[in-house]
C-alpha positions as CSV (number, residue, x, y, z in Angstrom):
1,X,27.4,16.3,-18.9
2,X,25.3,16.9,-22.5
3,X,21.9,15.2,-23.1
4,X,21.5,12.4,-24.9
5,X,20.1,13.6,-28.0
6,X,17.7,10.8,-27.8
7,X,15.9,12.4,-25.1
8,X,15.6,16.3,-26.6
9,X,12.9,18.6,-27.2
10,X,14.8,18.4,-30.8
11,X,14.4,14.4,-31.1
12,X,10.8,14.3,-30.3
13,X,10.3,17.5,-32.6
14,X,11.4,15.0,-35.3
15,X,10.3,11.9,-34.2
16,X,6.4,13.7,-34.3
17,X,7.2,15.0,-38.1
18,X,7.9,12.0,-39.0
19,X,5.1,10.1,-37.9
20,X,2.7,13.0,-39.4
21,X,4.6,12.7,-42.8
22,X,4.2,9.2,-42.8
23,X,0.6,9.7,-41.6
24,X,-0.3,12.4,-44.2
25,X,0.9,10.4,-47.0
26,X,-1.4,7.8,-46.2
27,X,0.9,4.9,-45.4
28,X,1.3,2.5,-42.9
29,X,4.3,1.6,-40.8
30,X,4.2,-1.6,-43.1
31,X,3.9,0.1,-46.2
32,X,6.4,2.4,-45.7
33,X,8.6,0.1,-44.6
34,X,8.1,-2.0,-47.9
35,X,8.8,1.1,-49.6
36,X,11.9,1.4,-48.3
37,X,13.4,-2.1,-48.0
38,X,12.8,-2.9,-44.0
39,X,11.1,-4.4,-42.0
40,X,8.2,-2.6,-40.1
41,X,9.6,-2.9,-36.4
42,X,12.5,-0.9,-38.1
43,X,10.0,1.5,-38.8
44,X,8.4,1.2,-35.2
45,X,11.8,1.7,-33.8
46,X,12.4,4.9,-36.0
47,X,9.1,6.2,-34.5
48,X,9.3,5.6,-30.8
49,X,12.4,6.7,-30.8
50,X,14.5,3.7,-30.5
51,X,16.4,3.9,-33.7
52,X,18.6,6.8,-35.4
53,X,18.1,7.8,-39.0
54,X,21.5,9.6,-40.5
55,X,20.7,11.7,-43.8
56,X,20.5,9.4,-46.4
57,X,17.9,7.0,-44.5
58,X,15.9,10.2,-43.5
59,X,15.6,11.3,-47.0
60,X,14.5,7.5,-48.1
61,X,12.1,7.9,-45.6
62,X,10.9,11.1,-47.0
63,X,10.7,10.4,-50.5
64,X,8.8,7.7,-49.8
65,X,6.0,9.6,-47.8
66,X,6.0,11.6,-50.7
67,X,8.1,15.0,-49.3
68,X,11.2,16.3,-50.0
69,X,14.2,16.5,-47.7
70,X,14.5,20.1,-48.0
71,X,10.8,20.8,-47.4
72,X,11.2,18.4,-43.9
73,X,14.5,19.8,-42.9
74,X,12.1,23.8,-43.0
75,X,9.5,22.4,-41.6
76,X,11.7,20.8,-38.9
77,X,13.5,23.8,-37.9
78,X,10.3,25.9,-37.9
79,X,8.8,23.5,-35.5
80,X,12.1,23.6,-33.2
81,X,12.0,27.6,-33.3
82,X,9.0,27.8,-31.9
């Protein structure tokens, strides 16, 4: 039976960029949140892990922290390589 992809070396690669983006660009759960139209429990949920982000959310969430989809897709796969 495949893993839930919730529970992959993969999801918590991703779910650790994206708190240190978030952190980096100096916002707060709230803040970004704003930024982006939710709630911050939304955010929360993205964060521990709870919640899914498909493309178009994860790039809202990037622009928002100030980085480029492209530069956190790199910087994801690098981090997942090794």
């Amino acid at each position: 039976m495949p893993k839930k992809s919730l529970r992959t070396h993969e999801n918590s690669v991703l779910i650790g960029l994206l708190k240190e983006v978030r952190l980096k660009s100096g916002l707060t759960q709230v803040a970004l949140a704003e930024a982006i139209g939710h709630s911050q429990s939304y955010i929360s949920d993205i964060e521990s892990g709870e919640k899914r982000l498909d493309l178009i959310q994860l790039r809202e969430y990037c622009a928002a922290c100030g980085t480029s989809l492209l530069i956190f897709v790199k910087r994801f796969e690098s981090a997942v390589q090794g």
